[in-house]
N, CA, C and O atoms as a Tripos MOL2 file, in Angstrom:
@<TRIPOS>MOLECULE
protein
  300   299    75     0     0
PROTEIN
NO_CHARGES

@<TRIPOS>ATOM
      1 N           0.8360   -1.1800    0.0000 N.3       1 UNK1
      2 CA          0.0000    0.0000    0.0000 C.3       1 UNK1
      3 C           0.8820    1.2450    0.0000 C.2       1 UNK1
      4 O           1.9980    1.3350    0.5110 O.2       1 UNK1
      5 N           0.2810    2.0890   -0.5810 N.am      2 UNK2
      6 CA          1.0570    3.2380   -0.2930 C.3       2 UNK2
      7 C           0.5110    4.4180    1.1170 C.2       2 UNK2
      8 O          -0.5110    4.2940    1.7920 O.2       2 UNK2
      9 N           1.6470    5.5960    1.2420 N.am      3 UNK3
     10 CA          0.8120    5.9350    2.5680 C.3       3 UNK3
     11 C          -0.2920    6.5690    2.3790 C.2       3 UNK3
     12 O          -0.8500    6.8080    3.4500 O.2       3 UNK3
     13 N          -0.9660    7.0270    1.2760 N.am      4 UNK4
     14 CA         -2.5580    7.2910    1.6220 C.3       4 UNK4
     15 C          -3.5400    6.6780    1.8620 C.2       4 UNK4
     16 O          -4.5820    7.0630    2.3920 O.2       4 UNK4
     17 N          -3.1350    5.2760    1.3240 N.am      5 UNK5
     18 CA         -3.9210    3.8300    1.3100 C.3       5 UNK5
     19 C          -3.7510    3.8220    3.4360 C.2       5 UNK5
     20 O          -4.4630    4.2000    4.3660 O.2       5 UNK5
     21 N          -2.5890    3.2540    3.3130 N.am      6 UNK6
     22 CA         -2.1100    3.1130    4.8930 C.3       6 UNK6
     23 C          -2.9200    4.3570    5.9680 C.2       6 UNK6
     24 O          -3.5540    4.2350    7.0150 O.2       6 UNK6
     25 N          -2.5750    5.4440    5.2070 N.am      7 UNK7
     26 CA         -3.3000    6.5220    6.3710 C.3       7 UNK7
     27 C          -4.5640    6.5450    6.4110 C.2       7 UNK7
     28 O          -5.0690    7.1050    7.3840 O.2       7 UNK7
     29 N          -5.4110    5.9790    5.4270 N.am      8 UNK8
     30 CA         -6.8570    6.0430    5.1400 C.3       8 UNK8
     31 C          -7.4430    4.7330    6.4140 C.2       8 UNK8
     32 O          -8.3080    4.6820    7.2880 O.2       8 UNK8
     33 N          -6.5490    3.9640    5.9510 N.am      9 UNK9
     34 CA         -6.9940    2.3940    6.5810 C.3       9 UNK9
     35 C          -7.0010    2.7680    8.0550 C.2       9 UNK9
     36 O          -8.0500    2.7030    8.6940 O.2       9 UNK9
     37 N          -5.5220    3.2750    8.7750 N.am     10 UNK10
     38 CA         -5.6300    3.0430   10.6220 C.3      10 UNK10
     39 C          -5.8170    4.6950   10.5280 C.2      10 UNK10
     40 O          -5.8740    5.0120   11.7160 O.2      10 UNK10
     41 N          -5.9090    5.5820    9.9590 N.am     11 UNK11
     42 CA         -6.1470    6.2550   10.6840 C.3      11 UNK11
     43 C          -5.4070    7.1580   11.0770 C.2      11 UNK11
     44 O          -5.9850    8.1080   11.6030 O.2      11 UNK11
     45 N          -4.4290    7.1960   11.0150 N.am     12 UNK12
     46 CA         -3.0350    8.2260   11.3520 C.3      12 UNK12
     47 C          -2.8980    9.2020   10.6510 C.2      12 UNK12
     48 O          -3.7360    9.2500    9.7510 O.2      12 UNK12
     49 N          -1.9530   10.2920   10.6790 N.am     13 UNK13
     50 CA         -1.9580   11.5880    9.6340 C.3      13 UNK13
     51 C          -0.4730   11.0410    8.7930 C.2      13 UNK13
     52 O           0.5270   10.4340    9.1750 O.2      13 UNK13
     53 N          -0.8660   11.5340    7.6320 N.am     14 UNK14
     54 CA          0.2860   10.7580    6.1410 C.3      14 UNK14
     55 C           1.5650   11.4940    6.6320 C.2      14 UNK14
     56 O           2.6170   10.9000    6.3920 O.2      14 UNK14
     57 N           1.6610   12.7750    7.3250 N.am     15 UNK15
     58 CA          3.3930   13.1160    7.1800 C.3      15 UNK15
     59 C           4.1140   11.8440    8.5920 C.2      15 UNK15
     60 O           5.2310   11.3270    8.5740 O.2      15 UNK15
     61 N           2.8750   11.6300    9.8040 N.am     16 UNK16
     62 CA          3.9180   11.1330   10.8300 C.3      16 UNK16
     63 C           3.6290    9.6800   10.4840 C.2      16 UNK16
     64 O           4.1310    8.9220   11.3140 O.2      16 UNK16
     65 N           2.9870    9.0810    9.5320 N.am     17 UNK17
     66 CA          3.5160    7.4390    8.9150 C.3      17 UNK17
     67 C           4.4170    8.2830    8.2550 C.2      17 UNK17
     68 O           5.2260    8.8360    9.0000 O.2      17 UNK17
     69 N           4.5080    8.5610    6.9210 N.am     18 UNK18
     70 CA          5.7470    8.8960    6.3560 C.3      18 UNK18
     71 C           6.8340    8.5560    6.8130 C.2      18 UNK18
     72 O           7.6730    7.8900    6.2060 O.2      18 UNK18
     73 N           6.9700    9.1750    8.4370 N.am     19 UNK19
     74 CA          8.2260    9.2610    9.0660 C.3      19 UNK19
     75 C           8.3220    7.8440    9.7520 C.2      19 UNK19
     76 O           9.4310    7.3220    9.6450 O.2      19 UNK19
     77 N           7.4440    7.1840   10.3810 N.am     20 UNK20
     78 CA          7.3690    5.6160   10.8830 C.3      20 UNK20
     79 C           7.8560    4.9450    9.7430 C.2      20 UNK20
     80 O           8.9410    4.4050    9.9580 O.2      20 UNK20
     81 N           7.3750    4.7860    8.4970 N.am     21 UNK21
     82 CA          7.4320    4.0600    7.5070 C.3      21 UNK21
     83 C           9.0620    4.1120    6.9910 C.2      21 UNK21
     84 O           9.7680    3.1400    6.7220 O.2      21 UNK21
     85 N           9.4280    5.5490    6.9390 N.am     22 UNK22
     86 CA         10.8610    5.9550    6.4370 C.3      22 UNK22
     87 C          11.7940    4.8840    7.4800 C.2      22 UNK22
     88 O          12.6320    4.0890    7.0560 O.2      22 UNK22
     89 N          11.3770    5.1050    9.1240 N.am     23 UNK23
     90 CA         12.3220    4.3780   10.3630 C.3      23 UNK23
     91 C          12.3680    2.6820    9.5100 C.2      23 UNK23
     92 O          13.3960    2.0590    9.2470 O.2      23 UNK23
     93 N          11.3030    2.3560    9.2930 N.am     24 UNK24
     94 CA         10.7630    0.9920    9.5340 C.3      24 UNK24
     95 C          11.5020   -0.0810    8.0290 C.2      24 UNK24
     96 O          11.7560   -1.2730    7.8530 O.2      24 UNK24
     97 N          11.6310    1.4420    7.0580 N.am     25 UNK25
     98 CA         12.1860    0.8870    5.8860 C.3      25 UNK25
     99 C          14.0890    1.0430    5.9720 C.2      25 UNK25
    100 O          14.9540    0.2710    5.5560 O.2      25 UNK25
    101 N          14.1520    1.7570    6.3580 N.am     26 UNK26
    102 CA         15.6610    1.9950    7.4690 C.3      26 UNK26
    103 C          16.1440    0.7530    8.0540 C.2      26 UNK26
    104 O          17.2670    0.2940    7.8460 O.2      26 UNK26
    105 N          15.4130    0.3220    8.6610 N.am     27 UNK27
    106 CA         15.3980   -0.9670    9.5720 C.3      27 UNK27
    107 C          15.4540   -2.2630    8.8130 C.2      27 UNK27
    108 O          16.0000   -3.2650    9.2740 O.2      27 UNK27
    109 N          14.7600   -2.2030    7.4050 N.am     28 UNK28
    110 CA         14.4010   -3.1820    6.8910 C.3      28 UNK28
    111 C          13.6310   -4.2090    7.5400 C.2      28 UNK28
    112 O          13.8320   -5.4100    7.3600 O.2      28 UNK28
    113 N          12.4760   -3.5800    8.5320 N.am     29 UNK29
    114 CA         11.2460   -3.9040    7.8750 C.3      29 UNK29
    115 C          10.4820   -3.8150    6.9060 C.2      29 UNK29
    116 O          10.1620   -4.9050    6.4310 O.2      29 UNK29
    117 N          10.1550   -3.1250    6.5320 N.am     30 UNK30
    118 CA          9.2600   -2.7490    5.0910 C.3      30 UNK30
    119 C          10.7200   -2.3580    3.7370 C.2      30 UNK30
    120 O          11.7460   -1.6900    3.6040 O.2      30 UNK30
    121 N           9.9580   -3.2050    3.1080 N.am     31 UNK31
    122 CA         10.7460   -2.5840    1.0730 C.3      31 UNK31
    123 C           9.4760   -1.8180    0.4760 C.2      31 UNK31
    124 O           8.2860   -1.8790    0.7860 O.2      31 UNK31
    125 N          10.1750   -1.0570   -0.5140 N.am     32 UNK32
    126 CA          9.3780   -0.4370   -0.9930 C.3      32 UNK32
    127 C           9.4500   -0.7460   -2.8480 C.2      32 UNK32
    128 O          10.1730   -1.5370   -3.4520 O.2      32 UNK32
    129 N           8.3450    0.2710   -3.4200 N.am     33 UNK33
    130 CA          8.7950   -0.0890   -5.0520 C.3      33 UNK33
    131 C           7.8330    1.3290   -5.7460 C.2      33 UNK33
    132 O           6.6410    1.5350   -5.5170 O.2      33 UNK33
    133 N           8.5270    1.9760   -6.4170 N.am     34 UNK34
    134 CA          8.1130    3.2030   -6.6740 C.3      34 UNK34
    135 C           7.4770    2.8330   -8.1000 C.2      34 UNK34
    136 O           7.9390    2.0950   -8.9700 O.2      34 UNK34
    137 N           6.0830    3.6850   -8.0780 N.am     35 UNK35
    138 CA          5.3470    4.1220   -9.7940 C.3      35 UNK35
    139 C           5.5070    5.3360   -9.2810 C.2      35 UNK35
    140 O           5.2460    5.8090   -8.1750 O.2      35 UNK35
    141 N           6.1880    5.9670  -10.6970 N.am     36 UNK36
    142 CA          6.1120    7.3350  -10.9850 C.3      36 UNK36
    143 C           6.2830    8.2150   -9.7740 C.2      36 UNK36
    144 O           7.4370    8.4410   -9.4080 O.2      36 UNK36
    145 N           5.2870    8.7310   -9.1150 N.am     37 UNK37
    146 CA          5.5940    9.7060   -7.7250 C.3      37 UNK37
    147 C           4.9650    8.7280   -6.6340 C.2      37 UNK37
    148 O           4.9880    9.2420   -5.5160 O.2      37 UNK37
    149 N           4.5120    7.6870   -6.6640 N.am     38 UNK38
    150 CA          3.9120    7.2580   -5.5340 C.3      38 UNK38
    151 C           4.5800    5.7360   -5.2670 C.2      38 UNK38
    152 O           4.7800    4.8720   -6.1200 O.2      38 UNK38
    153 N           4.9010    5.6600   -3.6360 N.am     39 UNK39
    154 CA          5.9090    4.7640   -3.0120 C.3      39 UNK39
    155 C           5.1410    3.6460   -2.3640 C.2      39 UNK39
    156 O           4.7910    3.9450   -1.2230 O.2      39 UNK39
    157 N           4.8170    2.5860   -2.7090 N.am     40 UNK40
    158 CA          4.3100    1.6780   -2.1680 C.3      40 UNK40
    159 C           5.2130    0.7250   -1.1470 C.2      40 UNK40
    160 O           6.3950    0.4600   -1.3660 O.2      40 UNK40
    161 N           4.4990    0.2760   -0.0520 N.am     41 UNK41
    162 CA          5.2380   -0.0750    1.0760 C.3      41 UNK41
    163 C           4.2600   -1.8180    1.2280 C.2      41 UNK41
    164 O           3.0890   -2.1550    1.0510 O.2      41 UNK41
    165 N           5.6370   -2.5880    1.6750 N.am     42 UNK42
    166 CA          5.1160   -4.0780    1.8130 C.3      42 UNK42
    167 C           6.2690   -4.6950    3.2190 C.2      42 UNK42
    168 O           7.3260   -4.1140    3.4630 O.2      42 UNK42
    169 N           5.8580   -5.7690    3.8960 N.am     43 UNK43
    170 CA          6.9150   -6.1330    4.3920 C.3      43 UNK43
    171 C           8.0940   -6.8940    3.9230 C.2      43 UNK43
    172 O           7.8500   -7.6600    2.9910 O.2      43 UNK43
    173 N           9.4500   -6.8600    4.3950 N.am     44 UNK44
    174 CA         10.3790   -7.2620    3.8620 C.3      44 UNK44
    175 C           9.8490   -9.1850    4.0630 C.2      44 UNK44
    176 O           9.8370  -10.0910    3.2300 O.2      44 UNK44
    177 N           9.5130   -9.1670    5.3950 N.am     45 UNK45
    178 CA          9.3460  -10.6190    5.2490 C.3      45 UNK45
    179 C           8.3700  -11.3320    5.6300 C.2      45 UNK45
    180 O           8.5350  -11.2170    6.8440 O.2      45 UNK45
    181 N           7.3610  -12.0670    5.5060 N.am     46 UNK46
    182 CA          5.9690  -12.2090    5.3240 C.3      46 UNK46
    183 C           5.7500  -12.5380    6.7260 C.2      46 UNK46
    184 O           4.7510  -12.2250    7.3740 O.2      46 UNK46
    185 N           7.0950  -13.4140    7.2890 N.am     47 UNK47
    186 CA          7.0760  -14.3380    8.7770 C.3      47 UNK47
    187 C           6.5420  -12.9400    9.8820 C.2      47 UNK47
    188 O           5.7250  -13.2110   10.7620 O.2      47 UNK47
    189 N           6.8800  -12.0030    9.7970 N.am     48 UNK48
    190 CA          6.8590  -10.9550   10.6660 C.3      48 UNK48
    191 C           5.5680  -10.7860   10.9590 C.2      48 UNK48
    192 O           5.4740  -10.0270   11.9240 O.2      48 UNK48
    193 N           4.2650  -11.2390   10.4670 N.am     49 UNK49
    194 CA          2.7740  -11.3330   10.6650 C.3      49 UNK49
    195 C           2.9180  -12.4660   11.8850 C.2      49 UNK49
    196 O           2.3140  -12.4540   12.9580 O.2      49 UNK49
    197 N           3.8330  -13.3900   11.4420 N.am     50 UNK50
    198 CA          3.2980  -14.4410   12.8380 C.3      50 UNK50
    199 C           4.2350  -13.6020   14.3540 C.2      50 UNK50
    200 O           3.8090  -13.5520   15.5080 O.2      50 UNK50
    201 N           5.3440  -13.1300   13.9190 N.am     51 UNK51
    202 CA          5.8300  -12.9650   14.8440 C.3      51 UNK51
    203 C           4.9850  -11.7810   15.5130 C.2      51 UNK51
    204 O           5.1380  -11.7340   16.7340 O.2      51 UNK51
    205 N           3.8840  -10.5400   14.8260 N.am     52 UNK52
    206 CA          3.0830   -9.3930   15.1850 C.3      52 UNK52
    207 C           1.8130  -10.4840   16.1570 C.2      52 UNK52
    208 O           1.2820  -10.2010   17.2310 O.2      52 UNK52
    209 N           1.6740  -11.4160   15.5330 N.am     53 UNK53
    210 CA          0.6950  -12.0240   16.5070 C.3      53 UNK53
    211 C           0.8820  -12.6550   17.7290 C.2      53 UNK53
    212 O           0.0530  -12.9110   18.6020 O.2      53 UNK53
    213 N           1.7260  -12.8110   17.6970 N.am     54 UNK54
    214 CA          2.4100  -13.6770   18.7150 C.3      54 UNK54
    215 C           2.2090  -12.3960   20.4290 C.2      54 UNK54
    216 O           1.6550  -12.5040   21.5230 O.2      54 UNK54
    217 N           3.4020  -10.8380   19.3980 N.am     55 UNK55
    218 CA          3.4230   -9.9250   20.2430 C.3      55 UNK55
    219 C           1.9680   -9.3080   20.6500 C.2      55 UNK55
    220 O           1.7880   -8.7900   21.7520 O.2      55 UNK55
    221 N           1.0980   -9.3980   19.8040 N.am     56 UNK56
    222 CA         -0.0410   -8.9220   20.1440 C.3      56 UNK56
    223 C          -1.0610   -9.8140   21.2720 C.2      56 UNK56
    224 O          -1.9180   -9.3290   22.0110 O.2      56 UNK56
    225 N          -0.7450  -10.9740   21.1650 N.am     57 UNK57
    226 CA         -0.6460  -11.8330   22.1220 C.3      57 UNK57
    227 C          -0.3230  -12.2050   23.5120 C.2      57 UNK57
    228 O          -0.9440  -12.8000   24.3930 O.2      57 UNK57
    229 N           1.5100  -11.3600   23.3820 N.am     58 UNK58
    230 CA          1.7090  -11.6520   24.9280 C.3      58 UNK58
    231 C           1.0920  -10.3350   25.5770 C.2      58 UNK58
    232 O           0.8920  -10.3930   26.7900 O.2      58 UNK58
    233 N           0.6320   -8.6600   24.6380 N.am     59 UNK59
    234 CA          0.5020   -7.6230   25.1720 C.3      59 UNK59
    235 C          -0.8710   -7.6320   25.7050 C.2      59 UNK59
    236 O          -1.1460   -6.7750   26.5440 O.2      59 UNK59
    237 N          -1.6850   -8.3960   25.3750 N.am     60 UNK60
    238 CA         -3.2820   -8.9080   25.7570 C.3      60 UNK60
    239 C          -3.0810   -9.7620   27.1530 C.2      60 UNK60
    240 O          -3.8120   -9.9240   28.1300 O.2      60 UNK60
    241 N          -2.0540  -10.1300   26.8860 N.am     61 UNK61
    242 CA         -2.6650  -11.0550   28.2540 C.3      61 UNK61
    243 C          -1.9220  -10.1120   29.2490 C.2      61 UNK61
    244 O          -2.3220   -9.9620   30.4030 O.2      61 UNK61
    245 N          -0.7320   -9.4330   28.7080 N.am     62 UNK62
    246 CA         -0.3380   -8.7900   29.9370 C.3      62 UNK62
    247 C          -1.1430   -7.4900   30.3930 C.2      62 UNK62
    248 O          -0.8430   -7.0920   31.5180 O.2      62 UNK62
    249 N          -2.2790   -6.6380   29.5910 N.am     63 UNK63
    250 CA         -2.6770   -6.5340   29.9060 C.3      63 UNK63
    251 C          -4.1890   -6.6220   30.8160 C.2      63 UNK63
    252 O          -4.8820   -5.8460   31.4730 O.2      63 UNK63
    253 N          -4.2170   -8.1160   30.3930 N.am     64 UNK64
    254 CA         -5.6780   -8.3620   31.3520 C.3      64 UNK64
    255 C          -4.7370   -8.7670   32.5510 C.2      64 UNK64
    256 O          -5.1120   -8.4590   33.6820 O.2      64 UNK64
    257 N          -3.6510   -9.3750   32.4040 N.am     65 UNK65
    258 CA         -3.1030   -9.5430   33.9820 C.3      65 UNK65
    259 C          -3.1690   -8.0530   35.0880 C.2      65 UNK65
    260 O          -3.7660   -7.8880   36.1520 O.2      65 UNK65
    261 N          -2.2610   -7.1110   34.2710 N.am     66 UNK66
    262 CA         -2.5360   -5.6550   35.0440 C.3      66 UNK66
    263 C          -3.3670   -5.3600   35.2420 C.2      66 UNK66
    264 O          -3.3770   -4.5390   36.1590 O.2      66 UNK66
    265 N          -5.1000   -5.8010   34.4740 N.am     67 UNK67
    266 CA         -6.5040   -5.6600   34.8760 C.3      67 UNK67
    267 C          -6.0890   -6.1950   36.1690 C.2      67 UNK67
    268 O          -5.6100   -5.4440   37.0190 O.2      67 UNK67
    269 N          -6.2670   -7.6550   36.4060 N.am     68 UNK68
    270 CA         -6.2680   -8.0970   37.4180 C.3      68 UNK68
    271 C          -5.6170   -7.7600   39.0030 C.2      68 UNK68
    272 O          -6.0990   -7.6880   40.1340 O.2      68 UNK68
    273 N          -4.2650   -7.6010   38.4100 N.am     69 UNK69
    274 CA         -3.6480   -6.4960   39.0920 C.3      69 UNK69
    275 C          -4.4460   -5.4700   40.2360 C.2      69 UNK69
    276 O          -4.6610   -5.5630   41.4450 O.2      69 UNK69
    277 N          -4.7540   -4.4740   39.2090 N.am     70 UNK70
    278 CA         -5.2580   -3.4290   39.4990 C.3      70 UNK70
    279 C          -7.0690   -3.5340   39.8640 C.2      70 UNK70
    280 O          -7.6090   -2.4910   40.2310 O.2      70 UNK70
    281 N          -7.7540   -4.5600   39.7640 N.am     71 UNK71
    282 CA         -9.0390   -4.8550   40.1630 C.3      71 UNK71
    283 C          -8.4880   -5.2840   41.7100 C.2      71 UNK71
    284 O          -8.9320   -4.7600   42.7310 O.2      71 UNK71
    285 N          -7.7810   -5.9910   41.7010 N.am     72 UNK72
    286 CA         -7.6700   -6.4810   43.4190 C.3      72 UNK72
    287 C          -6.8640   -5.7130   44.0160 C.2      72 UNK72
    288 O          -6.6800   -6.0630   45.1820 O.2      72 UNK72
    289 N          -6.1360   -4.5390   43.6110 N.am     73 UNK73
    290 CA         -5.5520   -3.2630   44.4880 C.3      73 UNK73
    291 C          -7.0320   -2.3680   44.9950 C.2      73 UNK73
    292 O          -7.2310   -1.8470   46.0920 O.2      73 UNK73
    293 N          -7.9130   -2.4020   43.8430 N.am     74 UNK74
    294 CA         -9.1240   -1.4110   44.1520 C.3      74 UNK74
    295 C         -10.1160   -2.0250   45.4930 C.2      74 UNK74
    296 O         -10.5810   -1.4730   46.4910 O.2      74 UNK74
    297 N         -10.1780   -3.5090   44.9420 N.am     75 UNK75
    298 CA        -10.9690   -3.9550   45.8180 C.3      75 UNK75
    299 C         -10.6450   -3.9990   47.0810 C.2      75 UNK75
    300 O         -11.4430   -4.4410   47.9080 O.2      75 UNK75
@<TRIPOS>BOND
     1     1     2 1
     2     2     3 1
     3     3     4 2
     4     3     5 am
     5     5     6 1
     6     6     7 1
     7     7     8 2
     8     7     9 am
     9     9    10 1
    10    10    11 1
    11    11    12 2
    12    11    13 am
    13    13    14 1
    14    14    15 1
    15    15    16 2
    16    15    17 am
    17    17    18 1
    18    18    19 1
    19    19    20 2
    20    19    21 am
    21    21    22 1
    22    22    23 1
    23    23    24 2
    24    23    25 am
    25    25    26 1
    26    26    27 1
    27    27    28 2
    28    27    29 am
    29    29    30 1
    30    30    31 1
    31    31    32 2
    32    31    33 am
    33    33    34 1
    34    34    35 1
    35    35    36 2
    36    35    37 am
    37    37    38 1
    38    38    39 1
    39    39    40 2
    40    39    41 am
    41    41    42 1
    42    42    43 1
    43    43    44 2
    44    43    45 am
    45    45    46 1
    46    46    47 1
    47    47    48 2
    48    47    49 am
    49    49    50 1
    50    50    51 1
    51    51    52 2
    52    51    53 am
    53    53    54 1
    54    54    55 1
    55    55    56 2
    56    55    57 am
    57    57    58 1
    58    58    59 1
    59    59    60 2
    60    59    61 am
    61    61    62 1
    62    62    63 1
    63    63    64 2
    64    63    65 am
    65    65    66 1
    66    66    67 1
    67    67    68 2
    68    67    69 am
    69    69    70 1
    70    70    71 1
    71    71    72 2
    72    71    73 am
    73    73    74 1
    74    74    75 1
    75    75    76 2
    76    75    77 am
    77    77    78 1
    78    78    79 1
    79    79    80 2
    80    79    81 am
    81    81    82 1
    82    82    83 1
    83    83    84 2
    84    83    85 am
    85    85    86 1
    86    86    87 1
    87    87    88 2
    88    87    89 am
    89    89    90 1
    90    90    91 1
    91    91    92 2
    92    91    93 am
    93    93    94 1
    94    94    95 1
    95    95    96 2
    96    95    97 am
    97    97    98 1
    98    98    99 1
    99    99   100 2
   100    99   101 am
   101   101   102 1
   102   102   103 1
   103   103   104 2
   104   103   105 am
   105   105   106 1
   106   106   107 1
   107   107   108 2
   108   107   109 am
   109   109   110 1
   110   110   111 1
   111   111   112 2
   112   111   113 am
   113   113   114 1
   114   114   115 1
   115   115   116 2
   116   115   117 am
   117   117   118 1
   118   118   119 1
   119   119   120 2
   120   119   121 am
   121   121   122 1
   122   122   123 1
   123   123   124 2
   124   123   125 am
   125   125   126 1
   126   126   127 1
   127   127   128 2
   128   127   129 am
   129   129   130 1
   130   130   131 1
   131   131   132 2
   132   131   133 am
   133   133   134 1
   134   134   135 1
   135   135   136 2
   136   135   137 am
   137   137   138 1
   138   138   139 1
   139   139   140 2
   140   139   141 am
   141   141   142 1
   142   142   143 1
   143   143   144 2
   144   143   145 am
   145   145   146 1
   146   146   147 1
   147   147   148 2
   148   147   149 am
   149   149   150 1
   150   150   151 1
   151   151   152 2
   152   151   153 am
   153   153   154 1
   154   154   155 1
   155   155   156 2
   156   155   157 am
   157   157   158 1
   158   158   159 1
   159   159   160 2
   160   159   161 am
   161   161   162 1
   162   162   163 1
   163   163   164 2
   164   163   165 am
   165   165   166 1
   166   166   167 1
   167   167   168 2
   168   167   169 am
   169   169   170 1
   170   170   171 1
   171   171   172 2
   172   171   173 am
   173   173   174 1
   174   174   175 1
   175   175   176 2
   176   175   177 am
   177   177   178 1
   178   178   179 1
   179   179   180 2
   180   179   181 am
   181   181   182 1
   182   182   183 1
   183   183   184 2
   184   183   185 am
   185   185   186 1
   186   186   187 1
   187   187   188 2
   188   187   189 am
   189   189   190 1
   190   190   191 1
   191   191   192 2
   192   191   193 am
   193   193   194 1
   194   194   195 1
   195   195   196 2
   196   195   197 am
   197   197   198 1
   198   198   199 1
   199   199   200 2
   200   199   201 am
   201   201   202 1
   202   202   203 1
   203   203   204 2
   204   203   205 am
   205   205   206 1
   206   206   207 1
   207   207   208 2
   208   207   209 am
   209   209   210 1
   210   210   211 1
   211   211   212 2
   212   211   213 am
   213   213   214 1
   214   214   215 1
   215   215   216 2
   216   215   217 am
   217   217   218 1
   218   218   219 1
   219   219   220 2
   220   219   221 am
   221   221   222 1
   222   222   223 1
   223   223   224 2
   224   223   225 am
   225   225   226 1
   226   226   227 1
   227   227   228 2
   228   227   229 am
   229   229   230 1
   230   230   231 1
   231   231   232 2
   232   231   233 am
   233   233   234 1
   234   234   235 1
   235   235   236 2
   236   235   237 am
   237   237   238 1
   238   238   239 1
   239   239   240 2
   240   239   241 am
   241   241   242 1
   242   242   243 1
   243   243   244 2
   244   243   245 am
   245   245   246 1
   246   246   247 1
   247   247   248 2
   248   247   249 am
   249   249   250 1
   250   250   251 1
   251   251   252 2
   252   251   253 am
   253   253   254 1
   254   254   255 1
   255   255   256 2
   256   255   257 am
   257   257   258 1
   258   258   259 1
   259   259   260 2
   260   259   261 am
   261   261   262 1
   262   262   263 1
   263   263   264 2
   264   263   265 am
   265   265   266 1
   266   266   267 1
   267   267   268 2
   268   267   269 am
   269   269   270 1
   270   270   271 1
   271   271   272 2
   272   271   273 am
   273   273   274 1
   274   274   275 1
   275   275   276 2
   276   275   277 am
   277   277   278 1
   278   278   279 1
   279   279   280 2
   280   279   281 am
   281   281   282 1
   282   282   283 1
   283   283   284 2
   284   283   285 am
   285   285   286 1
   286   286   287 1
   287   287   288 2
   288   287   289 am
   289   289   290 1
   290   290   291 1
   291   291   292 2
   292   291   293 am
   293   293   294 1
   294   294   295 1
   295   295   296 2
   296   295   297 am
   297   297   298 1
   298   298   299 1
   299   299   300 2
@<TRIPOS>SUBSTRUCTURE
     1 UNK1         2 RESIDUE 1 A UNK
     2 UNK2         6 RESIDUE 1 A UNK
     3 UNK3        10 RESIDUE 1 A UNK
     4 UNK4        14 RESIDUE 1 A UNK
     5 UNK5        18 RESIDUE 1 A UNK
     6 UNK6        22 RESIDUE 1 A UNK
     7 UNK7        26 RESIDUE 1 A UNK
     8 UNK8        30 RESIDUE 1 A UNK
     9 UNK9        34 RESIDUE 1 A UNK
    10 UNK10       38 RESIDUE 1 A UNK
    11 UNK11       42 RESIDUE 1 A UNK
    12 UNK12       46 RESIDUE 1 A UNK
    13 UNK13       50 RESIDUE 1 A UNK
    14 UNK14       54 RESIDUE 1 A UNK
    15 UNK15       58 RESIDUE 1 A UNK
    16 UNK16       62 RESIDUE 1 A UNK
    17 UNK17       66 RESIDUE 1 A UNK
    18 UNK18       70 RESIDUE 1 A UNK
    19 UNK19       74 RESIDUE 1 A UNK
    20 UNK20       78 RESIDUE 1 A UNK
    21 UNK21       82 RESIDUE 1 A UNK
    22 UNK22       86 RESIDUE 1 A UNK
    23 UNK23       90 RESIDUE 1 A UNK
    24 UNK24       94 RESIDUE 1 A UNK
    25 UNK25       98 RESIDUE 1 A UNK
    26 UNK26      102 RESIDUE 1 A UNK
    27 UNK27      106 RESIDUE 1 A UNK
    28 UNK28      110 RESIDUE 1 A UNK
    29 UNK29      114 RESIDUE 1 A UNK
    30 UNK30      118 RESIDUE 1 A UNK
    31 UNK31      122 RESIDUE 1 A UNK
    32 UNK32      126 RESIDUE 1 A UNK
    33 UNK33      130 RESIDUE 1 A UNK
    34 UNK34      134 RESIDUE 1 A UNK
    35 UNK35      138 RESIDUE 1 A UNK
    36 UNK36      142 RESIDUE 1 A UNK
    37 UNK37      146 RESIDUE 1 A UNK
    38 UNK38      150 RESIDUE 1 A UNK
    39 UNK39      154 RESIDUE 1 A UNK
    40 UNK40      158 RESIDUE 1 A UNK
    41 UNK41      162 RESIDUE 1 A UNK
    42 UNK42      166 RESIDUE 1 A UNK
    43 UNK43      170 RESIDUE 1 A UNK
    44 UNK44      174 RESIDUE 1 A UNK
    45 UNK45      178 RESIDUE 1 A UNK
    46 UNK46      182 RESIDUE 1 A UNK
    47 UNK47      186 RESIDUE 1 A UNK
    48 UNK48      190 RESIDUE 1 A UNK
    49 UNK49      194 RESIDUE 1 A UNK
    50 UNK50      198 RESIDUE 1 A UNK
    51 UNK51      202 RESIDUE 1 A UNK
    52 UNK52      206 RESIDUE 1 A UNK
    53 UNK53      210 RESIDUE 1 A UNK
    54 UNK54      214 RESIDUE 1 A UNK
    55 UNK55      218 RESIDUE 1 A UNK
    56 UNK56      222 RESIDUE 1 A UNK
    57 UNK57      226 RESIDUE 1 A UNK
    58 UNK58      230 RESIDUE 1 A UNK
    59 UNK59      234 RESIDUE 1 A UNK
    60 UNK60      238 RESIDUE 1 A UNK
    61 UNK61      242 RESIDUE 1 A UNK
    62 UNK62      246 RESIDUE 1 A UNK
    63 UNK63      250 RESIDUE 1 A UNK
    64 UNK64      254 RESIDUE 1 A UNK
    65 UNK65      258 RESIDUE 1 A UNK
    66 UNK66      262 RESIDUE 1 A UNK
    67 UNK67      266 RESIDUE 1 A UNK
    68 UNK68      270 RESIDUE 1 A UNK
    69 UNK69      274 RESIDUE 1 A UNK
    70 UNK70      278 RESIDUE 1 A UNK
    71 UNK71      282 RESIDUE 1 A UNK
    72 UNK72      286 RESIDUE 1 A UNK
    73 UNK73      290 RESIDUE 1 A UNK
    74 UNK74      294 RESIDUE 1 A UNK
    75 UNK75      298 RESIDUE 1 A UNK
């Protein structure tokens, strides 16, 4: 996608992806492939979806743990 596609989809403003996207392609996460004036962005490596789930995963449970946490500090 390119970033208007990307900014349309989550929601963010196109100059501060721009600048995420620029870090992320830096990093070699994301490659890119240019038409004419517009820069389309993909990941470098497909595995990185399992590894996003995985993280999205442990950040869910850690946060229902801090629910928990914080329900039995209140109570």
């Amino acid at each position: 996608m390119n970033v208007t596609e990307l900014s349309g989809r989550i929601g963010i403003d196109m100059g501060n992806l721009s600048q995420h996207l620029g870090m992320m392609r830096d990093r070699r996460i994301l490659t890119t492939r240019k038409e004419g004036n517009i820069v389309y962005y993909r990941l470098a490596n497909p595995k990185m979806l399992n590894a996003f789930d995985i993280l999205k995963e442990i950040l869910i449970e850690q946060i229902r743990k801090d629910g928990i946490l914080v329900d039995s500090l209140e109570g």
